[in-house]
N, C-alpha and C positions, 0 to 999 in steps of 0.2 A: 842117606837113609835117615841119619837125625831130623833134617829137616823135614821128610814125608810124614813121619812117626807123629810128631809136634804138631805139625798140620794137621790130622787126619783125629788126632787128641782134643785138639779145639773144634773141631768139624765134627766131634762127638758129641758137644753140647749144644748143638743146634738139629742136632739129629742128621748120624751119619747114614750112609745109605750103600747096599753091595755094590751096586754100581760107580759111586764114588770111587771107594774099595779096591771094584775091578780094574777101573781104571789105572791106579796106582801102580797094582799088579802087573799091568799091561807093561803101563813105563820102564819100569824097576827093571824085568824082564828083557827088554829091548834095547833097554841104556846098557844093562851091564851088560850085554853081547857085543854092541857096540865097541865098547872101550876093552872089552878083551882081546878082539879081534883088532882093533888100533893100538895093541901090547901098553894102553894106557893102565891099567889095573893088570896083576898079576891072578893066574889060576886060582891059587889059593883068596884072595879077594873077590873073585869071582863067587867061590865056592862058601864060602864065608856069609855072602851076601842074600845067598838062596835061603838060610833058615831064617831071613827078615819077608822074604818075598813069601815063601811058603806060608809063614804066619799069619802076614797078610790075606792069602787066600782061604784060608781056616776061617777066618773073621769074617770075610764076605760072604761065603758060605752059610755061618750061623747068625751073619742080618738078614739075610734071607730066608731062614727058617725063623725069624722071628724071635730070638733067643732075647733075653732082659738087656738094657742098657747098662746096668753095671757087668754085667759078668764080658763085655764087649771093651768095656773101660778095662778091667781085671788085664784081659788079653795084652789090648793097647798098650799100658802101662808097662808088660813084661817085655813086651818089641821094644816098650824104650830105653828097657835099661840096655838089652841086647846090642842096638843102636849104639848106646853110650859108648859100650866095650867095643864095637865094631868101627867106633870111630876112637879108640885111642889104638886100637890097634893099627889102621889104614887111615891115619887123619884128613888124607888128601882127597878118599873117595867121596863124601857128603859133596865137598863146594864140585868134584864133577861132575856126580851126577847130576844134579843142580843147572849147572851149565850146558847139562845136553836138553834142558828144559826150553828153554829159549833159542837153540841153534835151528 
């Protein structure tokens, strides 16, 4: 999740887009089903995980409604602290999900 967060932060200043966005959302969504169902991540990690995806879709959302590029930063920023604490809590889920990137 740190790693999308960061990504999609620098992809802010070139001008992010809902689509981008939704995309992320799509991934995030499908990865962490994935590795729940292959008992790689725990419930709880699962569950954990949803209020970074759900955020993300809040976001796409109001790029699509055209909303100011700071207050879009504002959002991002909060995911990443979220992110932070999501990865010392579960340190191991970032480099997975990551990995279901490329498989």
């Amino acid at each position: 999740m740190l790693d999308i967060i960061s990504s999609l932060i620098v992809s802010s200043d070139r001008g992010l887009t809902n689509e981008l966005v939704n995309s992320e959302v799509i991934y995030i969504s499908q990865t962490l089903e994935l590795m729940r169902d292959a008992k790689k991540i725990s419930n709880d990690a699962y569950l954990d995980s949803g209020s970074i995806q759900g955020g993300l879709s809040v976001i796409s959302s109001l790029l699509e409604q055209g909303v100011q590029k700071n207050e879009i930063n504002l959002l991002l920023n909060t995911l990443l602290e979220r992110a932070k604490a999501l990865n010392t809590k579960y340190p191991e889920l970032n480099g997975l999900i990551e990995s279901y990137r490329n498989a």
